[in-house]
N, C-alpha and C positions, 0 to 999 in steps of 0.2 A: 696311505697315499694311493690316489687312483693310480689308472694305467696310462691316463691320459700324461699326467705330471712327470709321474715316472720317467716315462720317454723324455719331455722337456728338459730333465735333468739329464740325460744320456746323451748329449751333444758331444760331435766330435770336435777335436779343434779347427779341420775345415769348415765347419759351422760356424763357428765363431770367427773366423777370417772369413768368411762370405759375408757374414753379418757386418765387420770391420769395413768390410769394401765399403760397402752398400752405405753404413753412417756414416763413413769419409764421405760421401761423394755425394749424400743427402746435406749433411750436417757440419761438415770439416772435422778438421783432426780432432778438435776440442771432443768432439766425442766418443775418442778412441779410448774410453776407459770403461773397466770394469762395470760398476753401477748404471752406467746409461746404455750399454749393450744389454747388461742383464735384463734392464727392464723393458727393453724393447724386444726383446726374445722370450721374456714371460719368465724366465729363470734365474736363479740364484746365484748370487755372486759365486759361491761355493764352485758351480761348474766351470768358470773362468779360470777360479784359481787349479780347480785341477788338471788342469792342460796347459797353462804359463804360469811360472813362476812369479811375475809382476808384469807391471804395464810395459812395462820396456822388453821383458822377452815377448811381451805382445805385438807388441810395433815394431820388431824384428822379424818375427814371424809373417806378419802382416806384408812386408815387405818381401820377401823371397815371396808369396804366395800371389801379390801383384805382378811380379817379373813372369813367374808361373803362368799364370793366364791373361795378361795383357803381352805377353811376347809370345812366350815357348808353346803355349796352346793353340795360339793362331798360326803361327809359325809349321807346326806338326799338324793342322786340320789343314791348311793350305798343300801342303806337301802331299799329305792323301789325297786331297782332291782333284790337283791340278800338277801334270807332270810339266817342268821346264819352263818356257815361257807365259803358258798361261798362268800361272802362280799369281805373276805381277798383275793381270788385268783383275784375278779375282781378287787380290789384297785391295786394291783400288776401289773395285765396288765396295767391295764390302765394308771399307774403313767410310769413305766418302757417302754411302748409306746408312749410315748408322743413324740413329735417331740423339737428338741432342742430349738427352735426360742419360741415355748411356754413356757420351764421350763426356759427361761430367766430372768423372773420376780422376780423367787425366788433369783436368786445373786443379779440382780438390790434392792432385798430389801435390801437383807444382807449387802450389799458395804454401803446403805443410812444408816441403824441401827450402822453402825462402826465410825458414827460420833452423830447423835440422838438420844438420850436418852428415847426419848417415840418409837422412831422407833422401838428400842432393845429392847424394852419393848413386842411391837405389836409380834415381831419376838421372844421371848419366852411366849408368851401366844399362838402362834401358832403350836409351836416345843410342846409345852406340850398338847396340845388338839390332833392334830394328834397322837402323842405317845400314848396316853390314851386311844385315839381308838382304835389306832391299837391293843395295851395290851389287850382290852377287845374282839375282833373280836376273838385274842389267844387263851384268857380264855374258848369261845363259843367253840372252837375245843377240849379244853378238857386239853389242855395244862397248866400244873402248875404253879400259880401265880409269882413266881422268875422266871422260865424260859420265862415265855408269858413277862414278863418287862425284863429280859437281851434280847431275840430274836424281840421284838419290835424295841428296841434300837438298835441292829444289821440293822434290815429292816430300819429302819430309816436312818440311818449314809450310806448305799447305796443309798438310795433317794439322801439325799444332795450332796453327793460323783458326784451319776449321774447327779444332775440337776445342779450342779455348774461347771463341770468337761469343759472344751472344747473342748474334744476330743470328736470326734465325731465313734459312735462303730457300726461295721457293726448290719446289722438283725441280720445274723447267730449269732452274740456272745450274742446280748441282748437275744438272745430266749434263750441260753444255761445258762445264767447269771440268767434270769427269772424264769427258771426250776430249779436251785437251791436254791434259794431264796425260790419259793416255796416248795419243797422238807422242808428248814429246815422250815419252818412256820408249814407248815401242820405237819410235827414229834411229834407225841405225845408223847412219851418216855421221860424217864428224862435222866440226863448226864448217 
């Protein structure tokens, strides 16, 4: 066996959960299995099995590894970056900038969760920890506990809006769309 193979076969299972993302969000869940990962990785089923027990410890995994880096990672690189207030204007560009081909993942989950029970499970333990943060990023501006949870919820339902949406929105309008967005987040006033 070269050296080259060698390593192919030496995947970790974060590899394979990267690769899981990556064909949910190309391909839908249909091809979260064994055989069509391997062979899109160039390697043998063998290495699948040796880091999950089956497809379903797979698609468990898969799932804490999505909450992992679609929450907890932005969540903690936001935190280093941006102390108190600013958080929330950087969570904003940055979600609101993302490129379409990225926020694919989130419908590729949605669409799997509308038939999977732990999916739609994964997918409101997600919607609720984003919310929560964001409610608290609110709270840190000063903004009132009813309002910081109804304008969370507002910022929220424009994410999904945007990140499920297919249409694709010029710069100019996201930037004008981002600026209000921000506008009402940062609003300290009540109604």
């Amino acid at each position: 066996m070269s050296q080259g193979a060698e390593m192919k076969d030496q995947l970790s299972a974060r590899d394979w959960l990267d690769a899981g993302l990556k064909a949910l969000a190309r391909n839908g869940f249909t091809a979260l299995k064994a055989d069509p990962l391997a062979k899109a990785m160039g390697v043998s089923r063998g290495s699948f099995y040796w880091h999950f027990a089956d497809v379903g410890a797979f698609h468990a995994a898969l799932l804490k590894h999505w909450h992992e880096v679609a929450a907890e990672q932005i969540i903690a690189d936001l935190e280093a970056a941006s102390p108190g207030h600013q958080a929330l204007e950087l969570l904003l560009r940055r979600v609101f900038g993302e490129q379409m081909k990225r926020l694919k993942l989130e419908g590729a989950m949605r669409t799997w969760a509308s038939i999977d029970p732990a999916v739609r499970a994964a997918v409101h333990a997600i919607d609720r920890r984003r919310l929560d943060y964001i409610e608290s990023l609110m709270g840190q501006t000063g903004v009132p506990a009813d309002l910081a949870s109804a304008r969370a919820q507002i910022l929220y339902w424009a994410f999904l809006g945007f990140a499920l949406s297919e249409q694709a929105l010029s710069k100019e309008l996201r930037r004008v769309i981002l600026e209000e967005l921000l506008l009402m987040a940062s609003r300290q006033g009540t109604r």
